[in-house]
Short mmCIF file of the C-alpha atoms (twelve columns), coordinates in Angstrom:
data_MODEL
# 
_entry.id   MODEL 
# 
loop_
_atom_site.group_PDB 
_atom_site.id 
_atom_site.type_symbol 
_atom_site.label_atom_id 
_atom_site.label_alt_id 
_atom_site.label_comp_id 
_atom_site.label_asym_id 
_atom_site.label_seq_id 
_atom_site.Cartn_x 
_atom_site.Cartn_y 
_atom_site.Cartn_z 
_atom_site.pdbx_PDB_model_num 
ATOM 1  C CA . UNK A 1  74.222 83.628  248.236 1 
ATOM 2  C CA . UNK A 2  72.678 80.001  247.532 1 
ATOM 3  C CA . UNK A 3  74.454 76.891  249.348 1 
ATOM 4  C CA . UNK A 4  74.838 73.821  248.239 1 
ATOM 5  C CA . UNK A 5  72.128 71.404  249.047 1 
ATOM 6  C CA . UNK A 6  74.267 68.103  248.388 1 
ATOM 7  C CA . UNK A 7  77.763 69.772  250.066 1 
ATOM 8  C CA . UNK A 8  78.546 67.584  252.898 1 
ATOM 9  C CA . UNK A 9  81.656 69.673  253.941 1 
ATOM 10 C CA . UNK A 10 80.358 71.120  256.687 1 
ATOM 11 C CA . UNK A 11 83.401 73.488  257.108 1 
ATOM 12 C CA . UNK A 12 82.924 74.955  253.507 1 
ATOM 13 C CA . UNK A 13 79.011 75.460  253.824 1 
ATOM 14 C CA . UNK A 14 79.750 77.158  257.892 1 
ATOM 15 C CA . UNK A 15 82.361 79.344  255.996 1 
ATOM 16 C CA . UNK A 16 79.837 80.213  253.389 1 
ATOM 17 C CA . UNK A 17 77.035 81.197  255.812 1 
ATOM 18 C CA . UNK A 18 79.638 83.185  258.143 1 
ATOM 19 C CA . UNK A 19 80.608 84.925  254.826 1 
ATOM 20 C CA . UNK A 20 77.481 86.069  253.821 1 
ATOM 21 C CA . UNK A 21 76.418 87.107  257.630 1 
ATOM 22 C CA . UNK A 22 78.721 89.487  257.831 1 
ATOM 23 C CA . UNK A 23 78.032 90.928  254.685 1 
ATOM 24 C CA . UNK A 24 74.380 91.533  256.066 1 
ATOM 25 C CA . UNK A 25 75.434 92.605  258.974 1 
ATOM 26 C CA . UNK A 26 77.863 95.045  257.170 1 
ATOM 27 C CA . UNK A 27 75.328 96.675  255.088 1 
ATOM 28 C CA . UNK A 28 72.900 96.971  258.159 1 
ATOM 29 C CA . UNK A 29 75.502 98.448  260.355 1 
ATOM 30 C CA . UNK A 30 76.245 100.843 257.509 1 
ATOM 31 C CA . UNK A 31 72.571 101.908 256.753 1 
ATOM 32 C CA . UNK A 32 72.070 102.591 260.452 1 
ATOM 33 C CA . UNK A 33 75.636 104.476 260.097 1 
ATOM 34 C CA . UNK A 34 73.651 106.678 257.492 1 
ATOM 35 C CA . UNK A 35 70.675 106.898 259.842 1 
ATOM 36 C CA . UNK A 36 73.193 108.293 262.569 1 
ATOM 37 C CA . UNK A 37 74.347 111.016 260.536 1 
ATOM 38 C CA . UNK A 38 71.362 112.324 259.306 1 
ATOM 39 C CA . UNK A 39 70.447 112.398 262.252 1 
ATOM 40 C CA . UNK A 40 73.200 114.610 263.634 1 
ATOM 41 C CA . UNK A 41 73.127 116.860 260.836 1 
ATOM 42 C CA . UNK A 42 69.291 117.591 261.653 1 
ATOM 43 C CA . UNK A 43 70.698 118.069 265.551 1 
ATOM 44 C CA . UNK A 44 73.629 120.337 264.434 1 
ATOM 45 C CA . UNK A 45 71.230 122.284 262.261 1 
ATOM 46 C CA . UNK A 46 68.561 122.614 265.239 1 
ATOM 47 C CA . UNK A 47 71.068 124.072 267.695 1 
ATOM 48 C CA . UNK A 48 72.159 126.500 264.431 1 
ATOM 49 C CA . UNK A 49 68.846 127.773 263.865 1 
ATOM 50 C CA . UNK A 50 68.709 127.776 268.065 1 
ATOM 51 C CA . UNK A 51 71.919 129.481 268.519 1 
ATOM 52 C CA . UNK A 52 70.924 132.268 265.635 1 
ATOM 53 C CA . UNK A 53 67.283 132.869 267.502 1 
ATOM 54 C CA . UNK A 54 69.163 133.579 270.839 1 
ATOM 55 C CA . UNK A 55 71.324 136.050 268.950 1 
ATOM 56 C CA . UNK A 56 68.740 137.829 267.476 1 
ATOM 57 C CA . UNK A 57 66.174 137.487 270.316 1 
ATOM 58 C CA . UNK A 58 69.552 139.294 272.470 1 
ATOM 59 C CA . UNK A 59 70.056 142.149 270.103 1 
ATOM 60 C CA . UNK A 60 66.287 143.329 269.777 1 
ATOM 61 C CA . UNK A 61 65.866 143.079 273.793 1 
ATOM 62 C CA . UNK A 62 64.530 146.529 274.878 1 
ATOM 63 C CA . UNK A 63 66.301 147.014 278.628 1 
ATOM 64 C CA . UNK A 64 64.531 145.574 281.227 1 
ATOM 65 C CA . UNK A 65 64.045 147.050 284.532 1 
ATOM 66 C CA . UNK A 66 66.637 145.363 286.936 1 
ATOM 67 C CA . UNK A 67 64.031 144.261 289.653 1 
ATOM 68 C CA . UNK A 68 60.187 143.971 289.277 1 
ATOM 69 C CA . UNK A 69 57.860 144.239 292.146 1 
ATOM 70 C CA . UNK A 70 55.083 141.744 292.694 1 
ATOM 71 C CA . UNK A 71 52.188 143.004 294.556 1 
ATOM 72 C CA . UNK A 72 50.107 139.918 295.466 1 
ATOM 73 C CA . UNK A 73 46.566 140.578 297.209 1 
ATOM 74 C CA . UNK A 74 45.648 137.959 300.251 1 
ATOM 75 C CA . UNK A 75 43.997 135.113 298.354 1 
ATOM 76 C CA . UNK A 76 46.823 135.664 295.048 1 
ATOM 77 C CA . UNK A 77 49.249 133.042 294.587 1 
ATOM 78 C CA . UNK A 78 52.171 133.055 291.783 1 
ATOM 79 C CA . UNK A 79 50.871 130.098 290.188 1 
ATOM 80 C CA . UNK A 80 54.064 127.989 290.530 1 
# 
């Protein structure tokens, strides 16, 4: 929007520029709106492919035993 160099009324030219800076600010805020859900959709489609792994990765587990022994020699640590 172009102002009017020889427009003294300053209330017409502030009304102008508040006009037009919200429109800016209304596209920005909806571009970043855009942003934000494409950004969630990648999330939702990580914890998907996440939830889908842990399914399979529960239904192919061969049975563990339910306690394994350690047997650690003098100078052995566990490396934690």
């Amino acid at each position: 929007m172009f102002f009017e160099p020889l427009n003294l009324d300053g209330r017409k030219r502030s009304a102008a520029h508040h006009a037009t800076r919200l429109s800016k600010l209304h596209g920005r805020l909806a571009k970043k709106l855009d942003q934000v859900d494409h950004a969630a959709d990648r999330v939702e489609h990580a914890a998907a492919v996440l939830v889908e792994a842990t399914r399979q990765s529960a239904t192919h587990e061969t049975m563990a035993p339910s306690a394994v022994f350690v047997h650690l020699g003098a100078s052995q640590t566990l490396g934690l």
